[in-house]
N, C-alpha and C positions, 0 to 999 in steps of 0.2 A: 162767591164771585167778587174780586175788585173791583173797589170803584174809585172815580177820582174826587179828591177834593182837597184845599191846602193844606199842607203839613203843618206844624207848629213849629217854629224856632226854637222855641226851650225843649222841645223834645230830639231834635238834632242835636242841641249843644250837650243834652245830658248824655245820649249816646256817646258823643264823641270822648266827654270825658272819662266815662265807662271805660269805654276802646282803649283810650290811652293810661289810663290807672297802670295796666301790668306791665309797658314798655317803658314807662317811665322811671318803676319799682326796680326795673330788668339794669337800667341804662345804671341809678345809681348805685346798686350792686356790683356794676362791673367797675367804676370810676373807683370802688370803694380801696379801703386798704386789701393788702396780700393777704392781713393779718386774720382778717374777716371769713378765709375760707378754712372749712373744716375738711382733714384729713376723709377720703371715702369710708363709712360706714360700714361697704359691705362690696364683692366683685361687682363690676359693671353688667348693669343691667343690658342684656342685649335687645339689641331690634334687627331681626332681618328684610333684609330687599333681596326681592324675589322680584326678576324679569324676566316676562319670553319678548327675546329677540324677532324684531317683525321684518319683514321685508320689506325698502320703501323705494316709491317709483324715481325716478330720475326728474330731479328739480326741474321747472321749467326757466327760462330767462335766467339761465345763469346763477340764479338764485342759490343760497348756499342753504347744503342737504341739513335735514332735519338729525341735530349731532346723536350719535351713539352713547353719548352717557345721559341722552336728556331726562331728567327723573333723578339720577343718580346721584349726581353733582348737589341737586338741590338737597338729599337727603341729607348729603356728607356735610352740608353747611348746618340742617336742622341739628347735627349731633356735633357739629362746635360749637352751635348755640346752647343745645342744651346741658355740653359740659359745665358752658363756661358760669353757666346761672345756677347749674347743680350743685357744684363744687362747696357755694355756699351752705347746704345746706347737707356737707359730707355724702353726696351723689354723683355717681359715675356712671355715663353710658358707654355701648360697643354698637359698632353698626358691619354689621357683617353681609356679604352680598353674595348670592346667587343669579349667573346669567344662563337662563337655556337658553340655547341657538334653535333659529326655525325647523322644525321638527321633528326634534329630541323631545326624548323622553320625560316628560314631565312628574308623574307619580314617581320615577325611578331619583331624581332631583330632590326631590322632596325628601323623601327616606334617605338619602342619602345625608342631606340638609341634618334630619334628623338623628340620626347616629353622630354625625359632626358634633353634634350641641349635647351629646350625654343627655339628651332627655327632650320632653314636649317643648315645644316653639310657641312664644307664648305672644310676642308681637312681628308681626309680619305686613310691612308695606310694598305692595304688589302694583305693578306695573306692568299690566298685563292684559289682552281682550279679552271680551264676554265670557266665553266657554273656556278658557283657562283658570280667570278667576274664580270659574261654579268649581271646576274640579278640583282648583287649592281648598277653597271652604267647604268642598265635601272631602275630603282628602282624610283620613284618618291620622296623618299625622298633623291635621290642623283642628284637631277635635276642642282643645284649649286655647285656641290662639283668636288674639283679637287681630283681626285683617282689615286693613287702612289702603283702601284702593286709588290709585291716583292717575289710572291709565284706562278707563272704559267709560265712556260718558254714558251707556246705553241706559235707557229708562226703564227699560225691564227690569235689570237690576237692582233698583229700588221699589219694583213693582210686586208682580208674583212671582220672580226667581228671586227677590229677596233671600237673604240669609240671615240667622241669629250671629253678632259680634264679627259680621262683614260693616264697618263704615264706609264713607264714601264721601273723600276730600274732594275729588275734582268735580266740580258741575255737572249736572248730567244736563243731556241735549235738548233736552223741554226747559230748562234753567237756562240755555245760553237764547235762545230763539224767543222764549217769555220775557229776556233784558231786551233785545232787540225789537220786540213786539211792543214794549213799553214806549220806547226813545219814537220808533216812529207813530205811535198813536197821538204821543206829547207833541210831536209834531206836526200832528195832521197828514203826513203822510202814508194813507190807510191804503191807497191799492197798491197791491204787489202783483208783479210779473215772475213768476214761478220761474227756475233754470235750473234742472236736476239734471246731477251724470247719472251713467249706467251702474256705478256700485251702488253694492248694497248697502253703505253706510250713508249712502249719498241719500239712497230712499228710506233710510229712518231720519235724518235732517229733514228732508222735504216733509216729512210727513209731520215731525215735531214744530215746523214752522204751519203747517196747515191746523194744529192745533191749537199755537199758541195765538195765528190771526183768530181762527174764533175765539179764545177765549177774551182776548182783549175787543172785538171789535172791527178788528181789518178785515180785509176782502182779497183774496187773490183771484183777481180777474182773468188769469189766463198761466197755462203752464208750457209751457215744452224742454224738450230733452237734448244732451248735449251728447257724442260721445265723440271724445278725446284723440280716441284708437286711430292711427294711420291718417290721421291731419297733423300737418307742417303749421302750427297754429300763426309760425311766424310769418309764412305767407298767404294763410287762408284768415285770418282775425276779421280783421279789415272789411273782408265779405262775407263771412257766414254768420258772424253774431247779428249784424244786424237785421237778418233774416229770424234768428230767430226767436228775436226780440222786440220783433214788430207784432201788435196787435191790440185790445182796448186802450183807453185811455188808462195810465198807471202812474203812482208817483216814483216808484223805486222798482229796481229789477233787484229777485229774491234770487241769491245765487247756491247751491248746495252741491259742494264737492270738495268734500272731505282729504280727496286725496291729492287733492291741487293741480288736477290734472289741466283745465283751461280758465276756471273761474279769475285769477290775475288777468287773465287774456280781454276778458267782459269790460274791464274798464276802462273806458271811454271808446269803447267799439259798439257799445249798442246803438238799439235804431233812433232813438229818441234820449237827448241828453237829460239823464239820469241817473241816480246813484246806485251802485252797485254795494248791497250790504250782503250777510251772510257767512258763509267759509273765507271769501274774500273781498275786500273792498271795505266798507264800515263791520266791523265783525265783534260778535260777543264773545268773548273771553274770562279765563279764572286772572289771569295775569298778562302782560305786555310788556315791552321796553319800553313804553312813554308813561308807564306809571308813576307817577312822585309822590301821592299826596299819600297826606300820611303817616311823616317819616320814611313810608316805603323807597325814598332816594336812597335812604341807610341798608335796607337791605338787598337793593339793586346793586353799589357797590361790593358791600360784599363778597354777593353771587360773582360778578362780573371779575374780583381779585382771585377766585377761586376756582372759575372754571374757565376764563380766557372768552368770555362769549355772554351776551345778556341771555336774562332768566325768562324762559318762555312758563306757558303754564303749565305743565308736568314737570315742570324742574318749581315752581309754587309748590305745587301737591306735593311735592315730596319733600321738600322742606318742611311744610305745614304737618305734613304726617306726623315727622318724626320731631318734630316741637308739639304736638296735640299727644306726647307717649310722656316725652321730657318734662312739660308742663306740670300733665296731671303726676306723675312722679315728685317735684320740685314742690307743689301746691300740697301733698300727703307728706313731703319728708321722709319717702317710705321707697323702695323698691320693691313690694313685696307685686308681685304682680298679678294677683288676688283683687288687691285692693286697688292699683291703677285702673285696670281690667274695669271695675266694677262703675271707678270716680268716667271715666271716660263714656261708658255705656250710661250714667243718668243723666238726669234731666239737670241736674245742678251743676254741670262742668260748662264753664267758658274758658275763651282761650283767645289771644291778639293773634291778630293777620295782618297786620300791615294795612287793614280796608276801612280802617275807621270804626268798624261796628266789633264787638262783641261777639263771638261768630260761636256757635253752638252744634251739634247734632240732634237732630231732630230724631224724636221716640218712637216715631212710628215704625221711621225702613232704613234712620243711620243715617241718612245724608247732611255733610255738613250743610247750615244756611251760612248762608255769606251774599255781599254784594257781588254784581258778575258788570264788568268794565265791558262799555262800548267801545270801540276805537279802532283808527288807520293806523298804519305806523307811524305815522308825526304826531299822534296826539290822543289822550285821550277824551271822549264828546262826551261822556256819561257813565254816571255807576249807579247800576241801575238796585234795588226798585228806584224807578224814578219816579220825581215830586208828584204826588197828587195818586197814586195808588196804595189802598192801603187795605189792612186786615186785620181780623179781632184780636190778632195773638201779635205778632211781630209782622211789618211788611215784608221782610227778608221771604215772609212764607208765599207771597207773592209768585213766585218766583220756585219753577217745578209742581211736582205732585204736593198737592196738600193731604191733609189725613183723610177726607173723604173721601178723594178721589184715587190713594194708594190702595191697592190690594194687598201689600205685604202685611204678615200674618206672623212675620218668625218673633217682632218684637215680643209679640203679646198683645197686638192691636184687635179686636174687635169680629168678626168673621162676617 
């Protein structure tokens, strides 16, 4: 169990030097001479993106829709990054992309995918839900392949549907509600007022935050339910939130709806002025447009000349993926994909994120550790683990299923 107590400054500041070692290694490289790169060694190493195409609801307030290459764009930037550092060391990649449409054929994709490539698929970054992803990683044409998931936050997946050489770049949802459960404990804002939609992604959110208040500490003193369906929110807001917002005394109303059907709507319409955190309002995240620190302003740019739009966090994850394939390729000198394969899956692989820390996957069920950003959209409040939480291994472990409490079993973990 975490507990709080002050962190050390020397141990911040050697983190941060860690963090920054390979971006700085990265940056001189690129400044360097033409003369400095060596001709490719051997055909570019590929990595595919694999997406099922999902159906998404109609923005609310005008808001503009959640864009169709999100994931995509960020890969295509991981595989300029990773040329552009490979090169030195006579290394080339290919990023080749698969899109199924809602409810196509998936297995049929795959083998096709496979016949495409003359042979087994060896890195595959998926953006994709829960039950697709099981059936890519049980899929017999991904019987070799290491799979870098960047699209399912569900905690199952790192739990007992774990997979052998399934990673898992994007946060999963006990990881974003445990940052959040942090920032408000650090601030003494321990009751929570529950506000769940009727999806079912909505009720593993509420329930991840029902978790993470116990683990840290808070109290959700009262819940109720919201549903979206056949309210004009723009004329009903005003009166029904605060109905059903009313009830004990609370510091913050706990909002979970995934699909942003009215949670925007909560803020500043509840019954008692209050902050609205969760899917909307103060929200935990892998990534945001008000991130900077870091250097991360460098890679905001980038994103932002390359796709016309800021980098949300599935366009993170997939950057991250396919610089976590580049890396450990670049760090071996090698494409053999034997041996990437192997550097990625141990315990000795680190890799930069832009977050400051040193960001690893964890041995038991894949999941990258990384810091996970509180924030509205004007700003970031926090990168959580936050100050005063800590644990015997890395705090980062803070933050989701730890090894006792995983049941996944494909690593090799324990029974």
């Amino acid at each position: 169990m975490p507990t709080r107590a002050d962190l050390a400054d020397g141990g911040q500041r050697a983190w941060g030097r860690r963090a920054l070692r390979p971006l700085l290694t990265a940056f001189a490289l690129l400044i360097a001479a033409p003369a400095l790169a060596s001709p490719p060694k051997s055909p570019p190493l590929a990595i595919h993106y694999v997406e099922r195409r999902v159906e998404r609801p109609t923005p609310l307030n005008n808001e503009p829709p959640i864009p169709d290459d999100e994931g995509l764009r960020g890969a295509e930037l991981g595989l300029r990054d990773g040329n552009a550092t490979g090169r030195f060391v006579g290394l080339s990649f290919a990023l080749k992309t698969t899109v199924v449409e809602p409810g196509a054929d998936l297995p049929a994709a795959l083998a096709a995918l496979t016949r495409e490539n003359g042979g087994p698929l060896r890195f595959l970054v998926v953006n994709a839900p829960a039950d697709d992803l099981l059936a890519i990683a049980d899929a017999p044409e991904a019987r070799e392949a290491v799979m870098l998931n960047i699209g399912a936050p569900d905690v199952r997946l790192r739990d007992r549907d774990c997979r052998a050489r399934l990673l898992h770049v994007l946060p999963s949802r006990d990881m974003l509600t445990d940052a959040l459960a942090q920032l408000l404990l650090f601030k003494r804002w321990n009751r929570l007022l529950l506000v769940s939609g009727p999806g079912a992604d909505d009720a593993l959110y509420a329930d991840a935050l029902r978790k993470s208040a116990k683990k840290f500490g808070a109290r959700i003193v009262a819940e109720a339910s919201f549903d979206a369906r056949g309210a004009d929110l723009r004329d009903s807001a005003l009166k029904e939130f605060p109905v059903i917002t009313r009830g004990p005394e609370h510091d913050v109303v706990a909002v979970a709806d995934e699909r942003a059907e009215f949670g925007a709507n909560l803020v500043y319409n509840t019954a008692s002025p209050r902050p609205v955190v969760g899917t909307q309002g103060l929200t935990p995240t892998a990534w945001g447009r008000p991130v900077e620190a870091w250097a991360a302003v460098q890679l905001q740019e980038r994103f932002a000349k390359l796709a016309g739009r800021p980098m949300g966090a599935i366009d993170w994850a997939g950057w991250m993926a396919v610089h976590a394939v580049t890396e450990a390729a670049t760090q071996l000198k090698s494409s053999d994909p034997t041996a990437i394969r192997d550097l990625l899956l141990s315990k000795k692989f680190e890799v930069g994120g832009f977050k400051g820390r040193a960001l690893s996957f964890r041995p038991w069920n894949g999941q990258l550790r990384q810091p996970v950003f509180v924030l509205w959209p004007g700003a970031v409040v926090a990168a959580a683990p936050v100050e005063g939480f800590l644990h015997r291994r890395t705090e980062l472990d803070t933050l989701g299923l730890d090894e006792p409490e995983s049941a996944c079993r494909a690593f090799g973990g324990t029974p």
